[in-house]
N, C-alpha and C positions, 0 to 999 in steps of 0.2 A: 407471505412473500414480501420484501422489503422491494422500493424502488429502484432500481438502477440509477448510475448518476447519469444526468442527463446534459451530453456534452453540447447537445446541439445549442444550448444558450450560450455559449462560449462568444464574448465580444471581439476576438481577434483572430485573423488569418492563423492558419498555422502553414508554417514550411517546413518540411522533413529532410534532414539530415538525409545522407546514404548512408546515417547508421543508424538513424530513425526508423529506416524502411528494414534495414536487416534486423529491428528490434521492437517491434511492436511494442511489448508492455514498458519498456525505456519511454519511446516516442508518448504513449500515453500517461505516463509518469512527468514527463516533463511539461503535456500543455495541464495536469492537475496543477504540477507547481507552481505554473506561471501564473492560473488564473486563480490562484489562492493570493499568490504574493500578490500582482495587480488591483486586484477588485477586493473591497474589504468584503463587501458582502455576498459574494461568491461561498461561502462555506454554506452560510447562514441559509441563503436561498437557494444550494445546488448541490452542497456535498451532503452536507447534516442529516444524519439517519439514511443517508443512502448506502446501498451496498454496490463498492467498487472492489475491482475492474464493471464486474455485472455483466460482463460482455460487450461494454463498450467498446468500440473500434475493434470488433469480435477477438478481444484480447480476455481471456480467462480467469489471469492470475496475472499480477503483480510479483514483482522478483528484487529480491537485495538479497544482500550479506548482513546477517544477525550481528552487529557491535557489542551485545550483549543483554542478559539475561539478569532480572532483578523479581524478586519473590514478595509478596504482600499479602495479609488477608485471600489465601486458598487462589490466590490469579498469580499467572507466570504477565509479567514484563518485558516482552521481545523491543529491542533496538533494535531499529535494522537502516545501516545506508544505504540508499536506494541510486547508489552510483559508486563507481569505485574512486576511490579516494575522498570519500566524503564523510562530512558526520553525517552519525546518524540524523536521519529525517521524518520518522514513523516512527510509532511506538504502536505493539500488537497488544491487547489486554485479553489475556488467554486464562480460561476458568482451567484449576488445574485438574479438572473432569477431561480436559481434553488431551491425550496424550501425546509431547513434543519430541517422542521416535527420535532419538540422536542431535535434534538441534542444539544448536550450541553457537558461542561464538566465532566467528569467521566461515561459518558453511551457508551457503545459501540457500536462500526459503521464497517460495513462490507461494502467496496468501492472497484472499479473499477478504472482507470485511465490512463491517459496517461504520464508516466515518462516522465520530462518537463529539472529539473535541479538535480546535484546531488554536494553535500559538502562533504568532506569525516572525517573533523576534525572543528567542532563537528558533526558529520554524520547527512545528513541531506537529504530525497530524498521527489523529491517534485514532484506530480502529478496533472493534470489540470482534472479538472471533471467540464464537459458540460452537464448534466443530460438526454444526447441521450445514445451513445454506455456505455457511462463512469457514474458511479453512486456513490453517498454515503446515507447509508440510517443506520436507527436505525438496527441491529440484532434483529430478532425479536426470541421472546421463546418460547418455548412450554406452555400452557396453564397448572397450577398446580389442 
């Protein structure tokens, strides 16, 4: 079992949005971003080899929109912007043992992972998804 990341070392207040609160894995995505950009060694000593969401802020999965899909050495390459209208922000490293059921680019994907690497300029956090503890899958909708 990998770590969970552990939010509670977080140096700074958070204040939530009313669209923080209608958005949990958003809300929690955005105090990762911040305490990435701010603290150099917030990766080093909080994210690295942890597996997020993990249940932090009892949030399950992580959600964006796939930018795109790049192939290397038997692993799929997911981009995904973790906001609308933004670059991508994440990169998923998917063994291709693991099967990507319809993703693609512009659908969105709700993932799990273990934070692997992290760039800070052009921001870039990269998680490894093994399709046991760690997952990427379509979001799925409510039925209309």
């Amino acid at each position: 079992m990998r770590r969970p990341l552990a939010l509670a070392t977080l140096a700074f207040v958070i204040t939530a949005s009313a669209a923080d609160v209608l958005d949990p894995p958003l809300a929690l995505w955005r105090v990762i971003r911040k305490s990435l950009s701010e603290n150099e060694r917030f990766f080093d000593e909080n994210a690295k080899d942890a597996l997020i969401p993990g249940g932090a802020n009892h949030v399950r999965a992580l959600r964006g929109t796939v930018a795109s899909i790049g192939w290397e050495l038997h692993r799929a390459f997911i981009r995904v912007s973790m906001e609308p209208h933004s670059d991508a922000e994440v990169t998923l490293e998917v063994p291709a043992t693991v099967p990507l059921n319809g993703i693609e680019a512009g659908k969105t994907v709700v993932f799990q992972g273990v934070a692997r690497k992290f760039a800070r300029n052009p921001f870039m956090l990269t998680f490894e998804v093994d399709g046991n503890e760690t997952f990427v899958e379509l979001e799925k909708t409510a039925p209309k």
